[in-house]
N, C-alpha and C positions, 0 to 999 in steps of 0.2 A: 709334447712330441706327437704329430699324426700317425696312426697306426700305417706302416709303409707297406704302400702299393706295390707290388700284386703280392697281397698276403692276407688275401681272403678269409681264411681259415683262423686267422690270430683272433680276430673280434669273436668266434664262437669260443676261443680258448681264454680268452680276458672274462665275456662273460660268465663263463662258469667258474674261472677263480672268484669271482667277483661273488657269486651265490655261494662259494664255499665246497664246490663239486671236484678239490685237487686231484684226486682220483685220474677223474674224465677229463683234467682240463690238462694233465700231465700226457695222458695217452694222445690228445690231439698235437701238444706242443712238439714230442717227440721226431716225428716226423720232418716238422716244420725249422725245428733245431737244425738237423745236420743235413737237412736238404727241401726242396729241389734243386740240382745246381746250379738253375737261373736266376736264384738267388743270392742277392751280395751279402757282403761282410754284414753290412746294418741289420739287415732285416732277419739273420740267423742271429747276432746279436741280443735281438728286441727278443727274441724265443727262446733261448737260450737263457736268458735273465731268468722270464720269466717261469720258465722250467723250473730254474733254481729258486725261487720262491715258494713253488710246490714243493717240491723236495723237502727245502726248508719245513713249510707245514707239517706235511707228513711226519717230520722226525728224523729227516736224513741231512744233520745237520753238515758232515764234512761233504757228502756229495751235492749237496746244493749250492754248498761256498766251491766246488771245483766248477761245477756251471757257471756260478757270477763270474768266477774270473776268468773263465773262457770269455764270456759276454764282452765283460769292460775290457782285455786286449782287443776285442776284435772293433768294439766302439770304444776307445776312451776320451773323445770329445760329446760323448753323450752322459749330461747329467743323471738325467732316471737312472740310465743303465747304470750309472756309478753307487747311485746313492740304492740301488738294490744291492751294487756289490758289498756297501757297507754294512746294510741288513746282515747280509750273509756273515760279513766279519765277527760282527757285533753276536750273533748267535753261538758263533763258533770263541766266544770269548776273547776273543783276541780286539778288544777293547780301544785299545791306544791307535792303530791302526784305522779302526771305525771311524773313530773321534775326526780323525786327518781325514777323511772319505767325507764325513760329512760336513767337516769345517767347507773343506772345496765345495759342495755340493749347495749351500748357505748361499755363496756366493756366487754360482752360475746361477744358481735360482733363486732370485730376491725376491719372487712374489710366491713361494711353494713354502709354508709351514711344515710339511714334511722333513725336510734336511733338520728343522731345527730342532724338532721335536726328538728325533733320533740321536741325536748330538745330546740331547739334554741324558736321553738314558743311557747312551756311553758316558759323559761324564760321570754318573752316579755311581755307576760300578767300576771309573775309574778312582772314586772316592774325593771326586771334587763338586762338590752341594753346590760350591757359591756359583760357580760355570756353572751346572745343572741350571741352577734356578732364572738364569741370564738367559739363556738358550728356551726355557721354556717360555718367559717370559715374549721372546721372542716372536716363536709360534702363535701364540696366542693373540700378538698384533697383527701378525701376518690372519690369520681366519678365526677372529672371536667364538666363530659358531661351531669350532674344531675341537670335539669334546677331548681326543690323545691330548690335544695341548695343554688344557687343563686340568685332566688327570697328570699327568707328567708334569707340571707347576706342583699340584697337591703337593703330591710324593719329595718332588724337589726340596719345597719350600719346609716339609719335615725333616729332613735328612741335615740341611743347610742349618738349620736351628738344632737342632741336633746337636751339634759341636760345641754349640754356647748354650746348652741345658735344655734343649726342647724336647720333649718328653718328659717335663713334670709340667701341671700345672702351673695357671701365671699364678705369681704370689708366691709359690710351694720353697721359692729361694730369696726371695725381698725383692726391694728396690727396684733399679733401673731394669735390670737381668730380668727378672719375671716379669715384667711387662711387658718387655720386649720378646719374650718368649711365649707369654699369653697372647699375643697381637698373630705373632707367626704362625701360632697354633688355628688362631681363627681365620687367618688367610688361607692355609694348607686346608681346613674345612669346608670355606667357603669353594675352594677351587674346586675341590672333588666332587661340591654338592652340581657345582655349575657341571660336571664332566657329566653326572649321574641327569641332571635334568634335560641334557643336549643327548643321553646313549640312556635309557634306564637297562639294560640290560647287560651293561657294561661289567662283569661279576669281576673284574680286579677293582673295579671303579669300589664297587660295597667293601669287598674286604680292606682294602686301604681307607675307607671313611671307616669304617670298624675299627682299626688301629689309629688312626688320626682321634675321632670320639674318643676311645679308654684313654690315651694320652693325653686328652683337652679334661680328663675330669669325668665324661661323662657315659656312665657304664649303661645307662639304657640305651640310649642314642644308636651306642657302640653295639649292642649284643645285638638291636635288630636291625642295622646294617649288614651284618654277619650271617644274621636268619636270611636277609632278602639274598644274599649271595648263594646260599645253599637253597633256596627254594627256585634261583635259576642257575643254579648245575651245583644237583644234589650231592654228588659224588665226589667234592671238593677235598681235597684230603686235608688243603692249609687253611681252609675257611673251617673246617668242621673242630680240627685243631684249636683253633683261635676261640671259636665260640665256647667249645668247650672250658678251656680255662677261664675266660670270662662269666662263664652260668656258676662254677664254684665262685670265683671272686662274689659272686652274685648270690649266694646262699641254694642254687638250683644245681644241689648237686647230684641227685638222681637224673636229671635232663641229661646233663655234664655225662656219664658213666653211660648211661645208655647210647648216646653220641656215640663214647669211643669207643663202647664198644660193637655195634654198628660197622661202624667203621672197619673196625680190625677187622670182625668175619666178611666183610665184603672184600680186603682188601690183607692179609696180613702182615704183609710186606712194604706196609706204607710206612714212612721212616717217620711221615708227620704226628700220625694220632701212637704210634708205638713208645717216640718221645714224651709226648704230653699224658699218656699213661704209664711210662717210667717217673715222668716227676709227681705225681697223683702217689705211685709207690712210694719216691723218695721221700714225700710228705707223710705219710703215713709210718714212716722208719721201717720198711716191709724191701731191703738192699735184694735179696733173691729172686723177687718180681723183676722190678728193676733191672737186675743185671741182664736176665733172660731176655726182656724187651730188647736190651741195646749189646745184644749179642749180635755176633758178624761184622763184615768190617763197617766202617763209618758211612753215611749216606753220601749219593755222589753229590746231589746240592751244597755248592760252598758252603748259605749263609745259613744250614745246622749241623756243619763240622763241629764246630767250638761248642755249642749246647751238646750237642750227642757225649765229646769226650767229658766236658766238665760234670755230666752228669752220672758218668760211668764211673768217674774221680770221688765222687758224692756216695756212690753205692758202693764201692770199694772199701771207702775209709768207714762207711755204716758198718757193713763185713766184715772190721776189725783186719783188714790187708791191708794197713798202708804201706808195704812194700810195692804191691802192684800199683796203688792209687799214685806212690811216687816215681810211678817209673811213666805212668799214663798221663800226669799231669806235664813232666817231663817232655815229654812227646809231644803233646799241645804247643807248646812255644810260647810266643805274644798272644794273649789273647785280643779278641778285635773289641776297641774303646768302648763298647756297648757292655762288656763280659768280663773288667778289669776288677771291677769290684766282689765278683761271682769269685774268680779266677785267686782273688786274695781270700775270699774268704778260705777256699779249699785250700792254703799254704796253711791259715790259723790249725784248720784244722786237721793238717795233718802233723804241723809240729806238736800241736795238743797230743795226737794217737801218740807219737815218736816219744814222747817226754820231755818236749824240748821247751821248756815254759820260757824260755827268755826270747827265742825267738816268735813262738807264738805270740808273746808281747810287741816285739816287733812289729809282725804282721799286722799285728790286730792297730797299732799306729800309721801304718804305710794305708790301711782300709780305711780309718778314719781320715786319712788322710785324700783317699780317691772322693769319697764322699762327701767333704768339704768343696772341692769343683762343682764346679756347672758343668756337666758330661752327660755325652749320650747313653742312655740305657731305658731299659724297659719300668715304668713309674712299678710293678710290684720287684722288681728287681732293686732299686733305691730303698722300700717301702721293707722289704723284706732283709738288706743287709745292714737297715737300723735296729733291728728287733735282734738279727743274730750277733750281731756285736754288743748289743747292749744286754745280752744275755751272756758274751762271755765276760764283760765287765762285771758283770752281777756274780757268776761267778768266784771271780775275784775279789770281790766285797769292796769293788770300788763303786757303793753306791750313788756319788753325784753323776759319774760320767754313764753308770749304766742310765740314771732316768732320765738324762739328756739323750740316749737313744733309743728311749721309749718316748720319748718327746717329740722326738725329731720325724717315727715312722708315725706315728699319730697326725702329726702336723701334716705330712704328707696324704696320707692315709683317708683324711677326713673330707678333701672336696671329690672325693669318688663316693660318698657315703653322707650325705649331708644331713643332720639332723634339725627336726623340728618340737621344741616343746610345747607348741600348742595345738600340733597335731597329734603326739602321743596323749597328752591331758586329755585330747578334746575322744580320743579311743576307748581312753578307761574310763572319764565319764559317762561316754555311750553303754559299756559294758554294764557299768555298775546298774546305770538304767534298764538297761533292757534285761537284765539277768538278776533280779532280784529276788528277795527271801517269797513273791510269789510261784518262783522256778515251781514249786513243786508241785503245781496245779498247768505250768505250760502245756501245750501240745509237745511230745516226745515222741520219739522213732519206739516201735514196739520191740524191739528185741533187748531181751536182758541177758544179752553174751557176757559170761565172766570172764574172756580172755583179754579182754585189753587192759593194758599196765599203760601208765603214762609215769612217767619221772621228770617232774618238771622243776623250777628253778632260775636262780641266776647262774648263767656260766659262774665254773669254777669252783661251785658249792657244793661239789662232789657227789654230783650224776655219773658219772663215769664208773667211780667208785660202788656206790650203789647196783649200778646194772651189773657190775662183775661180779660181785657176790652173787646178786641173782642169776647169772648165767651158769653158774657152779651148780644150779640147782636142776635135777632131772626133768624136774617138769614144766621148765621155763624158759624159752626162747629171745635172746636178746636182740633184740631188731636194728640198733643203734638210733644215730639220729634221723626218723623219716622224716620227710617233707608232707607225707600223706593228709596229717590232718589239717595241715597251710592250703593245701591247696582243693581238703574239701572246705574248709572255709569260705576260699574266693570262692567256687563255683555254686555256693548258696547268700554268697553277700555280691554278685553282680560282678565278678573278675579282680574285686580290689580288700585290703583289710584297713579300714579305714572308722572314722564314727558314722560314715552311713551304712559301708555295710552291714555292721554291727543289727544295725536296727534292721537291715532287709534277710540276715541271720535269726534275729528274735521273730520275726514273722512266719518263717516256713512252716506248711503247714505239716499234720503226721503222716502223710504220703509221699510230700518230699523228701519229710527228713531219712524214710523208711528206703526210698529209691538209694537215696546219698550212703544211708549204714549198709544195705546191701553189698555194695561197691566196696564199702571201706573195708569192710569184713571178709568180702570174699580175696581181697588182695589179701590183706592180714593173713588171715588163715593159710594162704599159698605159702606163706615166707615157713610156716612150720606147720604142716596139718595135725600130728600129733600132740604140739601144746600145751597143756591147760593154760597157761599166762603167758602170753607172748608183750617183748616192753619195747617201749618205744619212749627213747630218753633224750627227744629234741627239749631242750630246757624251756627252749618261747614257748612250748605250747602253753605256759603259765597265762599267755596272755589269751586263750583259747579253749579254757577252763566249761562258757557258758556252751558253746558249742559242746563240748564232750557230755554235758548234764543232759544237752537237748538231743544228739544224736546219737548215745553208746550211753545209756543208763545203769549199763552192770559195770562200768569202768570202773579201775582204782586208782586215786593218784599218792603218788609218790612225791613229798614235796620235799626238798633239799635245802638245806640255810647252811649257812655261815657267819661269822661274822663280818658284818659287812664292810669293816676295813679292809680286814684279807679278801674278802671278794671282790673289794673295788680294785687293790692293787694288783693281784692278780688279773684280774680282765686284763690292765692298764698294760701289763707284761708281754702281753703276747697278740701275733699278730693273727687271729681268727680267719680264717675261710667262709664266710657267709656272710649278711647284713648283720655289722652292729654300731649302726651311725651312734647311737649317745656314750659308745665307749672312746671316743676321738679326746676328748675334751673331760678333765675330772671336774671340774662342776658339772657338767650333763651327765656325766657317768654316776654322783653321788646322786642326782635329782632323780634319774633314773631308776637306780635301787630304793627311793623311797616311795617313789611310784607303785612298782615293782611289788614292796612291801604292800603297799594299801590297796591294792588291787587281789592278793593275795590274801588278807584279811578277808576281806568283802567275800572271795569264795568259799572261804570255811563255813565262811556267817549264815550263807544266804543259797549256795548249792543244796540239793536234794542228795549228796551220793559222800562215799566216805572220801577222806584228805588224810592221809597220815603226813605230818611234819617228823624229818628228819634232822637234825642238824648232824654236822660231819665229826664236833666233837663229840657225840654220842658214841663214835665209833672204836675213836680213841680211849674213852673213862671207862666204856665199859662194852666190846663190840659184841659178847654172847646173849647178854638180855637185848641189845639191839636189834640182831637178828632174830633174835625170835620174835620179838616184834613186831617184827615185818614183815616175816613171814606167816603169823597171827594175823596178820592183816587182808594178806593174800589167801588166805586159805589152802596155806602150805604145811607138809610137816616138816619137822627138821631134819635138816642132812650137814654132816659133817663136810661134805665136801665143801660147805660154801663159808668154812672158817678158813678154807685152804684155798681160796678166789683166785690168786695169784698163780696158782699153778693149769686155771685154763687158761690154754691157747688159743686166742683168735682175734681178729685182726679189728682194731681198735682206731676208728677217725678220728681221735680226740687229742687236744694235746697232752692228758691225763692218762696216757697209753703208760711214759713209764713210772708214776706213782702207783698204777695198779697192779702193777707187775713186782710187787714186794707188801711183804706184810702192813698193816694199817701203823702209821707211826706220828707223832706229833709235830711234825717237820712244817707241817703246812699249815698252823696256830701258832698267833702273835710274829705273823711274817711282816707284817705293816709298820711294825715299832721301826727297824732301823731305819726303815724309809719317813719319816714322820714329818719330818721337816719340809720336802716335799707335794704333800700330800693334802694341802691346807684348801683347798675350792674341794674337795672329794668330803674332807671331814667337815666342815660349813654344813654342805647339803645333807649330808646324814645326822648333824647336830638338827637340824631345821625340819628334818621328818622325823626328828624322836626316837629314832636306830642308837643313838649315842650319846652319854654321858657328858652335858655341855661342858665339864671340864675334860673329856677328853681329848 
């Protein structure tokens, strides 16, 4: 439609909507809206509209939809003007109307991708994918080189698969279905890539390829899509959110925390990163965080009504109130298909609080039940109500069905974490090479700080455990698990932990290494100035051992064992927050620990600095000559406080929060027996590394 003569003034007002100037392009329209009065109906019309698109902008969504529909009475044989007024609808939620606004609009304008594109995202939030992805489809013949069309495809084409399982990876459910659902996946990818290479600047374009990637499997892809959307609009609340939980899935959980919390003082009332720091609480068992975050009423964004309440439900029933959890759960209603699974679990467990075991049996069949579908939801939401059902099964001591849902979130679990045995082999051979019994003649960083503790190990070998006794002690600060010495690794092996860095690791010389201990030290120190042993009880640093000899020479480590049946199946139990691709699969998990083993041998052998080995039944046969031990070790003297571990309070990232939080007991020896039968690729590979009694 030609901008209508004599209306001079409107092209300076189009231009500067056009550059983004609503402001200045509203002040001009103004005028041009309700006058001069030699002006007809159309051409106050065409201003009026477009007034109402500014408005729109700005955030004045009821006053812009009273503009458009000034506009379209005054023209309602003009398309544009219509399909602004649907904008307008479609803003103000009022959806179904839209839809009809730009169905009409479709069809006066057959050559305009516009109508369709907007059609497509009314459908989507009318909850019709398969229209959505028609409609976008549309657009996208109507102007190939029209990047909305094919962000608006993406988006569609996840949603639309969505309903028939998309959101797990292809395979994650068999046959024809995961094929079909891995194909959609790669469409919905491909389309957002094409939207991103026709707009790179597109920032819903990245966060949607960010959530498309973690659902296709692939969490790097996914986190720096995330990155590139916060590094073009830093202040993103649901991209910072998003990536956030993706860095812990990722093991980068210091990144993770710093994010949200960033976030929060810039913002604290953002409902996005306040959630995603209530579930970081919930995961932690820490309900009081928690509740605080998701205090006040619910956020106005629909689609995290149902997380905000369910998660409120979650910290209630942690806070031992399931009266409130049931009166809140209540209040939720249906949850939306994505949240169905979440929504039962919090029924289980609130009949568990109630005492109601038969109905929690119930539950816990209607969940198994949701999870058996092909259904929409988020892959660690699937991922994670295989773990908590098969933990209340385990519970119950219906061992087959619990390890069919340790089975089942593994199976899931493992094409976001892929592992490689010839890449780990080819790691520890480089280590053993490069860190050999000539360590004690290498170039070293010159300081002999006695404050660093390492506690390292296989998960589950009772690191946890260990640190809490030591935390009980005056003169020992528990650091948890840092990421610190991971990542002075990469930044002396070339950004990666791999068998080349390894060797670009064994080369630094002792000015490097001295720059790099500076750093690490001076951080360290910051977590506790007063000190004497500050620990740090990430367990991989086992694999990290030649680094600590070459850049921290007064270190101690702390080594932890178990037996390596209860270590495998433990791992196998539970669903970890960080990287541990070879715990997916128990043959790679037994291969693993024999790795593990022989790579830990090799440090005893062949490091220059002391290794105390712990094992966790030492704790149990006899825990007072143990500690002192250890404390022998550390160049501590004994305090009775640290027979009474249990009675510090503080806030624990481990799944191993509530065994430490009670006396040391035998509970967690000879846990592997009644699982035995199970367990036959796990006990193979630890027969095969000499861990175990070939008639075991």
């Amino acid at each position: 439609m030609p901008l209508p003569d004599p209306f001079p003034a409107l092209a300076q007002a189009e231009a500067l909507y056009r550059r983004g100037a609503l402001a200045e392009a509203a002040s001009v329209l103004a005028p041009l809206a309700y006058g001069p009065p030699e002006h007809g109906p159309r051409e106050h019309a065409w201003a009026l509209s477009l007034l109402g698109l500014c408005e729109l902008r700005l955030g004045d969504a009821p006053g812009g939809l009273l503009r458009l529909a000034r506009a379209h009475g005054l023209a309602p044989d003009q398309p544009l003007i219509a399909l602004r007024y649907g904008i307008g609808l479609q803003a103000n939620r009022r959806h179904a109307e839209a839809a009809a606004c730009f169905r009409a609009c479709c069809a006066a304008l057959p050559d305009d991708p516009a109508p369709a594109v907007n059609l497509a995202s009314a459908l989507l939030d009318l909850g019709d994918p398969a229209g959505a992805v028609a409609a976008a489809r549309v657009a996208c013949a109507r102007d190939p080189g029209l990047a909305a069309g094919h962000y608006t495809l993406g988006r569609a084409l996840l949603a639309a698969g969505a309903l028939t399982g998309l959101g797990l990876p292809g395979g994650a459910i068999g046959g024809a279905i995961g094929g079909a659902i891995g194909g959609a996946i790669g469409e919905a990818v491909g389309c957002l890539r094409t939207a991103l290479a026709l707009a790179p600047d597109l920032v819903d374009g990245w966060i949607e390829l960010g959530r498309a990637e973690y659902r296709a499997g692939a969490l790097a892809p996914a986190i720096a899509a995330l990155r590139r959307a916060i590094a073009l609009a830093p202040g993103h609340r649901g991209a910072i959110a998003s990536l956030a939980a993706l860095l812990r899935l990722a093991g980068e959980v210091d990144e993770a925390e710093i994010l949200l919390t960033t976030s929060l003082a810039a913002d604290p009332d953002a409902p996005e990163p306040r959630l995603a720091r209530a579930s970081v609480a919930l995961q932690d068992e820490a309900p009081a965080e928690a509740l605080a975050l998701l205090s006040g009423p619910p956020p106005a964004a629909p689609e995290l009504v149902a997380p905000w309440g369910l998660a409120r439900v979650l910290a209630l029933l942690q806070a031992n109130d399931p009266a409130a959890a049931r009166s809140e759960l209540a209040a939720l209603g249906d949850p939306p298909p994505g949240l169905a699974v979440a929504h039962a679990w919090r029924h289980i467990l609130l009949a568990r609080a109630e005492g109601d075991n038969a109905r929690a049996e119930a539950a816990a069949d209607a969940m198994e039940a949701l999870l058996a579908e092909p259904r929409v939801m988020l892959p660690e939401h699937r991922i994670m109500a295989h773990f908590d059902l098969a933990k209340f099964r385990a519970e119950r001591g219906q061992t087959a069905r619990a390890f069919a849902g340790w089975t089942a979130g593994h199976r899931a679990l493992a094409p976001f974490q892929p592992f490689s045995r010839d890449a780990w082999r080819g790691f520890v051979e480089a280590s053993r090479a490069a860190f050999d019994r000539r360590s004690a003649d290498a170039p070293r960083a010159s300081n002999r700080d006695p404050a660093p503790v390492f506690i390292v190990g296989m998960p589950r070998s009772g690191t946890t455990l260990l640190e809490q006794i030591l935390a009980a002690h005056p003169r020992v600060h528990a650091a948890g698990e840092r990421g610190a010495l991971g990542q002075a690794f990469r930044d002396l092996g070339g950004g990666a932990e791999d068998a080349a860095a390894v060797a670009r690791v064994a080369a630094r010389t002792p000015p490097e290494l001295d720059r790099a201990a500076r750093a690490y030290l001076a951080a360290l120190h910051a977590l506790a100035p007063e000190a004497g042993r500050i620990v740090d009880k990430m367990p991989g640093n086992f694999a990290r051992l030649g680094l600590v000899a070459r850049l921290l020479p007064g270190a101690r480590i702390l080594h932890c064992t178990r037996d390596p049946r209860d270590t495998g199946l433990s791992i196998f139990t539970y669903r970890f927050y960080g990287y541990h691709p070879y715990a997916h699969d128990l043959a790679d998990l037994g291969w693993y620990i024999g790795q593990y083993a022989r790579l830990m041998a090799h440090w005893t052998a062949a490091l220059p600095m002391p290794i105390l080995t712990v094992r966790l039944a030492d704790w149990v046969e006899d825990f007072r000559a143990t500690l002192l031990r250890v404390l022998a070790f550390l160049d501590l003297p004994y305090d009775p406080r640290c027979e009474r571990f249990w009675e510090v309070k503080r806030r624990i990232r481990t799944v191993s929060r509530a065994q430490v939080a009670r006396p040391v007991n035998a509970s967690g020896l000879g846990r592997w027996k009644p699982y035995e039968a199970f367990l036959g690729p796990l006990l193979g590979e630890l027969r095969a590394a000499g861990l175990i009694d070939g008639e075991d």
